[in-house]
DRENKOLPA-474059 format. One line per 10 residues: their letters; for each residue x, z negated, y of C-alpha. Coordinates in Angstrom, 1 decimal. Layout:
% residues N
a	X/Z/Y; ...
END
This chain:
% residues 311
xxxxxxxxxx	52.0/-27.9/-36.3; 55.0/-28.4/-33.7; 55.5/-25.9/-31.2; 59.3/-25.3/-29.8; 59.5/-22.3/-27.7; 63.6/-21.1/-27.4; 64.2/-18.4/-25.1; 66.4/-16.0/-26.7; 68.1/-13.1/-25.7; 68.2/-10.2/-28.3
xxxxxxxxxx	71.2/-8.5/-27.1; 73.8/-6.9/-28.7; 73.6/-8.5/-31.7; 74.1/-8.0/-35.5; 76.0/-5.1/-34.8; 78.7/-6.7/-33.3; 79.9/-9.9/-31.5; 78.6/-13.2/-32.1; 77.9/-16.8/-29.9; 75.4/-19.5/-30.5
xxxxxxxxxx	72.4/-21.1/-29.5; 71.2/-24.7/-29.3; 68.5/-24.0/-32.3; 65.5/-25.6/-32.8; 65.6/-29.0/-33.8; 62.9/-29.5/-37.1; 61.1/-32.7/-37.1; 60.6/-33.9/-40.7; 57.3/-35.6/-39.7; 55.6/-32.8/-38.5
xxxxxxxxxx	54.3/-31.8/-42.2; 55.2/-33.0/-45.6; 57.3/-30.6/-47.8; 60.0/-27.7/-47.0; 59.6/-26.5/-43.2; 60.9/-23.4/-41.3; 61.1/-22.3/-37.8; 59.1/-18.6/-37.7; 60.3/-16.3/-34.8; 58.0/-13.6/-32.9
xxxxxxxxxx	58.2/-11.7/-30.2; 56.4/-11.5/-26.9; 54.1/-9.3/-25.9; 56.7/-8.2/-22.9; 59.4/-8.2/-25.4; 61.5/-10.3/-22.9; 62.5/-13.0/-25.2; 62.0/-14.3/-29.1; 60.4/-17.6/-29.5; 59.8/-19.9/-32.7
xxxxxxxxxx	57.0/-22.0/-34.1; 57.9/-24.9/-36.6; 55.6/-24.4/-40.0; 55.5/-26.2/-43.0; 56.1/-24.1/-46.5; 53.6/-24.8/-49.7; 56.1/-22.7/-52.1; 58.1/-25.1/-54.0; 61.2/-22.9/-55.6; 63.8/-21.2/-52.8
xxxxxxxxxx	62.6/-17.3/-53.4; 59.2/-18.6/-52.6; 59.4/-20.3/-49.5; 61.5/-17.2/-48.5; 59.0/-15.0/-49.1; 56.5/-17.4/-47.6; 58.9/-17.6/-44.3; 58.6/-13.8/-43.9; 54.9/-13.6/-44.5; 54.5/-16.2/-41.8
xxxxxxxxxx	56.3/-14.5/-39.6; 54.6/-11.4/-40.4; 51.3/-13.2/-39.8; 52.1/-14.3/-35.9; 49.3/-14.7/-34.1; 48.9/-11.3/-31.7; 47.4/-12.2/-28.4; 48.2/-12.0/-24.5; 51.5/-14.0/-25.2; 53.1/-13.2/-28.5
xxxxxxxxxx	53.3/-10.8/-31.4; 55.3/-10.6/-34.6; 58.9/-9.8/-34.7; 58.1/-8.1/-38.4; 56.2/-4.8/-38.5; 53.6/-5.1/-40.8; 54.3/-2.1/-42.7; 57.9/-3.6/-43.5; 58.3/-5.4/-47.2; 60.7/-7.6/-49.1
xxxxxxxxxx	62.1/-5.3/-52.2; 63.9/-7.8/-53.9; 65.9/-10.7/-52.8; 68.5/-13.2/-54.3; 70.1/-16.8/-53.0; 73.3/-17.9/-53.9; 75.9/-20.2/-52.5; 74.3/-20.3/-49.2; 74.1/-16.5/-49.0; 70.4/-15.0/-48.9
xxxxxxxxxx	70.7/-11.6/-50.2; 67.3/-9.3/-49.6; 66.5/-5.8/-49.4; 63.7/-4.7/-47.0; 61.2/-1.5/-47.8; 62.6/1.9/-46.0; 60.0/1.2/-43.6; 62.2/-0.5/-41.5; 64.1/3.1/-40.7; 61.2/4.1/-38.7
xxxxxxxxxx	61.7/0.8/-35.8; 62.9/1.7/-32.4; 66.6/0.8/-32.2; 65.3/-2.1/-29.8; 62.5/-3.1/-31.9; 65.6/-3.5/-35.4; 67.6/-5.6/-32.9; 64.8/-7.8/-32.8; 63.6/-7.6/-36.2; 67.3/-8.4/-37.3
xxxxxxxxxx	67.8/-11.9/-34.7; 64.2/-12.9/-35.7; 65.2/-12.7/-40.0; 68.7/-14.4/-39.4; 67.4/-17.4/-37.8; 64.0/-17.5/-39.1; 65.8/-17.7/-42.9; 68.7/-19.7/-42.0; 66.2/-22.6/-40.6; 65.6/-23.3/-44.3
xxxxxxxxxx	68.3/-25.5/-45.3; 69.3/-23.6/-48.3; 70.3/-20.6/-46.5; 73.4/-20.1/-43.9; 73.9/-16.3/-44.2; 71.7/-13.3/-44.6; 73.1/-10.2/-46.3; 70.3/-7.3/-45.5; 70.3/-3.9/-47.2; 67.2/-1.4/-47.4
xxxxxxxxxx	66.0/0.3/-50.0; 69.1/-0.9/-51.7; 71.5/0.3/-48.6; 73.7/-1.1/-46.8; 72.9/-1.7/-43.0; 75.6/0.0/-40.9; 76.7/-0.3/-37.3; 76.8/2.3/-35.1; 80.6/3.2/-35.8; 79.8/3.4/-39.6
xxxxxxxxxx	80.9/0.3/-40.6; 79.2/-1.8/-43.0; 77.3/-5.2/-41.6; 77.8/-7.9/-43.9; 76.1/-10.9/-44.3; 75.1/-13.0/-40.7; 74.9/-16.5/-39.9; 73.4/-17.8/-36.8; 77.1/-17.8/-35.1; 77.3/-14.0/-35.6
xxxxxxxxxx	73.7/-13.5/-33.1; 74.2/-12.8/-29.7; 71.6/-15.3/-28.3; 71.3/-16.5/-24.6; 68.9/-16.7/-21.6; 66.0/-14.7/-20.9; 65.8/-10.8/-20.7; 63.3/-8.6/-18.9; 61.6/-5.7/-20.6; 60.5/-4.2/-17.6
xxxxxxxxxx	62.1/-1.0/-16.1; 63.7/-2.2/-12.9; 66.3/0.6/-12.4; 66.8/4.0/-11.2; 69.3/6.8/-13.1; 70.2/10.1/-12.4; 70.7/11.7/-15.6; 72.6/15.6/-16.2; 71.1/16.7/-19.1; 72.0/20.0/-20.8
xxxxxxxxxx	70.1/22.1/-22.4; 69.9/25.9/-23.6; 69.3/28.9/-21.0; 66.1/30.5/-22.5; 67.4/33.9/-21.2; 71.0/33.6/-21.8; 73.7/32.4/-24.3; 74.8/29.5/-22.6; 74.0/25.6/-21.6; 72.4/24.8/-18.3
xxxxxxxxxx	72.0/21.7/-16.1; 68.8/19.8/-15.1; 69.5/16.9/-13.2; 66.5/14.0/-14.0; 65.7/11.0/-12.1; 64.7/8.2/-15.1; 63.5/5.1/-14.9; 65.3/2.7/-16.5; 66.0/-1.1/-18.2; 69.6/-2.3/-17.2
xxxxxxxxxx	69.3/-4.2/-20.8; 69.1/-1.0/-22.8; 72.2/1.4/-22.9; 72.1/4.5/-20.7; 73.2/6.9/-24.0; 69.8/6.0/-24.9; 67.7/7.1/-22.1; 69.9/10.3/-22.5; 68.8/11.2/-25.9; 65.4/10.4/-25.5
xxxxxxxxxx	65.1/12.7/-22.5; 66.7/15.5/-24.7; 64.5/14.9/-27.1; 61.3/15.1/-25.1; 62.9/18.6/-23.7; 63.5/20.3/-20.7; 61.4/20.5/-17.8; 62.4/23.7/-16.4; 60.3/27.0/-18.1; 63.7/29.0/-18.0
xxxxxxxxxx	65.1/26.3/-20.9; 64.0/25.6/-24.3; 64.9/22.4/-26.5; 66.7/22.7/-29.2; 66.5/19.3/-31.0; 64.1/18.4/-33.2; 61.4/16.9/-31.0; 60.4/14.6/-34.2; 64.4/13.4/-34.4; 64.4/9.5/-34.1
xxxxxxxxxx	67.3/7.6/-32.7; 68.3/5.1/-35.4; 71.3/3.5/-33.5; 73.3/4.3/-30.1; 76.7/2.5/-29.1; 79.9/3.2/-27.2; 83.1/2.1/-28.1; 86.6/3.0/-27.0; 85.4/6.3/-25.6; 83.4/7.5/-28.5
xxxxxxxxxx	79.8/7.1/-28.6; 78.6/6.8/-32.0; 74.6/8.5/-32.5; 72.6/7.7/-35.7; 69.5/10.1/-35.9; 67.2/10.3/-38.5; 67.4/13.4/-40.9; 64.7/15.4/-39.2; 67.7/16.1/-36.7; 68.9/17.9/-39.9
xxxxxxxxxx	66.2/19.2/-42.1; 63.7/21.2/-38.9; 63.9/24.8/-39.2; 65.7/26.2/-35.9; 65.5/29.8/-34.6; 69.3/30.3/-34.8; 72.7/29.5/-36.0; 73.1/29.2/-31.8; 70.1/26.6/-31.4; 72.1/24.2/-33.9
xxxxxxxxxx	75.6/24.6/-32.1; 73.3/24.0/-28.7; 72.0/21.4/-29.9; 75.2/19.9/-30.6; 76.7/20.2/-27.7; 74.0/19.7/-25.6; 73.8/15.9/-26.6; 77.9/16.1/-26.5; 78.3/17.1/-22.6; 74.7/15.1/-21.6
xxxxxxxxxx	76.1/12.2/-22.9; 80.0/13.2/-21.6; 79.0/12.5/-18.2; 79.1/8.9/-19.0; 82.4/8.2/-17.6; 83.0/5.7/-20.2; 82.0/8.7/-22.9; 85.0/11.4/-24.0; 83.5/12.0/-27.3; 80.6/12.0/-29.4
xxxxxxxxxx	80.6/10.8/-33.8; 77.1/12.3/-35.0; 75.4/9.7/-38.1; 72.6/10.8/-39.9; 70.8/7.6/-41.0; 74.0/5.5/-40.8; 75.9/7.9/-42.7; 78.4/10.5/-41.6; 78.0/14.8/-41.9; 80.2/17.0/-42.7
xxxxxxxxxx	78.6/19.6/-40.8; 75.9/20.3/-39.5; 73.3/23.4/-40.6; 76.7/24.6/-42.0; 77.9/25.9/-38.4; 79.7/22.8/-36.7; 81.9/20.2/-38.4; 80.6/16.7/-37.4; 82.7/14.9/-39.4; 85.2/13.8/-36.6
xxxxxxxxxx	84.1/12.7/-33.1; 82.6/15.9/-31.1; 84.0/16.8/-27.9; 82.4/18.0/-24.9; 82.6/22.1/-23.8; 81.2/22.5/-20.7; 81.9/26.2/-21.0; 80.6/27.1/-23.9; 78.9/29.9/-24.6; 76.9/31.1/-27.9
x	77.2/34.9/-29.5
END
């Protein structure tokens, strides 16, 4: 087996712009039949690497399958582990004209924003080393995958991956964060102002929700946000920050009709002190709302009311 390590930088990626690497270069010689270059992970998470393997399957679905079960299989030690959760599967997939089609199990809803990013760089150029296959087109449970602002991501070739340097994982920063969150005692939002440590890598609209999410610190506030609510996808464009959560956002019982306008708004002025933030498009699992616990309309972009108060 030939080993090729390519320091990669995961950044930004299928959601949006592209660029190009150098790729690895496969050497026929190094086994007889099909080969593939497999991608994993380190264990820091600073950078994606890839191992050349040989494939036994003879017909193009198989050695597909066999790519993603190799790169399931990574070795896990000090240095590496796979870019594939183990609990994620293939559905279905089809091959046609260069185009690899495939459907992943809904397992793949439950990855860290992050930890999708990498999955998603890892399948595009894992799949598109074999030399049937230029694009991937990835849907799960028969779903499209969506970007943070809604849209639809097609099928992605190597030129559409964001791919460059080397990336560390490590917190190295400092942020003061305003959160906002619910007086316990009176109808109203309140500040707590939170020092976070941070990765300059990751976007700050994410350390914001997560610390929502975990609650206040102060006894005199209560959260109002589902503390099981996941944070699918988190973006910024043109002054509207566009936040996927998972459905528990939707589906946990709250105490009031004022908890769910709090908790609206409290992730709408936390992340409004962004100055690159003026307003907020809530996604529920990639999809848009029309309201939400039939008190707010979240079908338009949110903004911020630092007033507010709740009857």
């Amino acid at each position: 087996m030939i080993k090729k390590m390519i320091y990669i930088l995961a950044i930004a990626a299928l959601t949006l712009c592209g660029c190009k690497t150098d790729g690895a270069e496969i050497n026929p010689s190094a086994e007889s039949g099909a080969l593939c270059e497999v991608y994993f992970v380190d264990n820091a998470g600073q950078t994606i690497k890839s191992e050349i393997d040989g494939l036994e399957a003879d017909t193009q679905e198989q050695q597909v399958y066999e790519a993603f079960i190799k790169m399931k299989d990574t070795v896990k030690n000090e240095e590496r582990r796979p870019a594939v959760p183990e609990n994620v599967d293939i559905n279905t997939l089809s091959i046609d004209s260069g185009v690899l089609e495939v459907d992943f199990s809904g397992e793949y809803n439950g990855m860290s924003p992050g930890d999708k990013l990498i999955f998603r760089t890892a399948v595009v150029y894992t799949f598109t080393s074999l030399d049937f296959v230029d694009y991937v087109k990835m849907t799960v449970d028969g779903n499209s995958l969506k970007m943070t602002n809604g849209q639809a991501l097609g099928k992605i070739g190597r030129d559409d991956v964001v791919l460059d340097g080397n990336i560390s994982a490590e917190p190295t920063n400092y942020e003061i964060l305003t959160l906002y969150f619910k007086d316990s005692e009176e109808n109203k939002l309140d500040t707590e102002i939170r020092e976070v440590e941070v990765n300059p890598n990751q976007p700050i609209e994410l350390y914001i929700i997560e610390q929502l999410i975990s609650g206040p610190e102060s006894k005199n506030m209560k959260n109002v946000i589902p503390t099981d609510t996941k944070i699918r996808e988190i973006s910024t464009a043109d002054g509207i920050c566009y936040v996927d959560l998972s459905a528990e956002f939707l589906v946990k019982q709250l105490e009031s009709e004022t908890d769910a306008k709090a908790a609206v708004y409290s992730i709408v002025n936390s992340l409004a002190e962004i100055e690159t933030v003026n307003k907020v498009q809530f996604l529920i699992d990639g999809e848009k709302i029309d309201n939400y616990r039939g008190v707010m309309d979240l079908s338009k972009p949110v903004e911020p009311n630092f007033d507010i108060t709740f009857e």
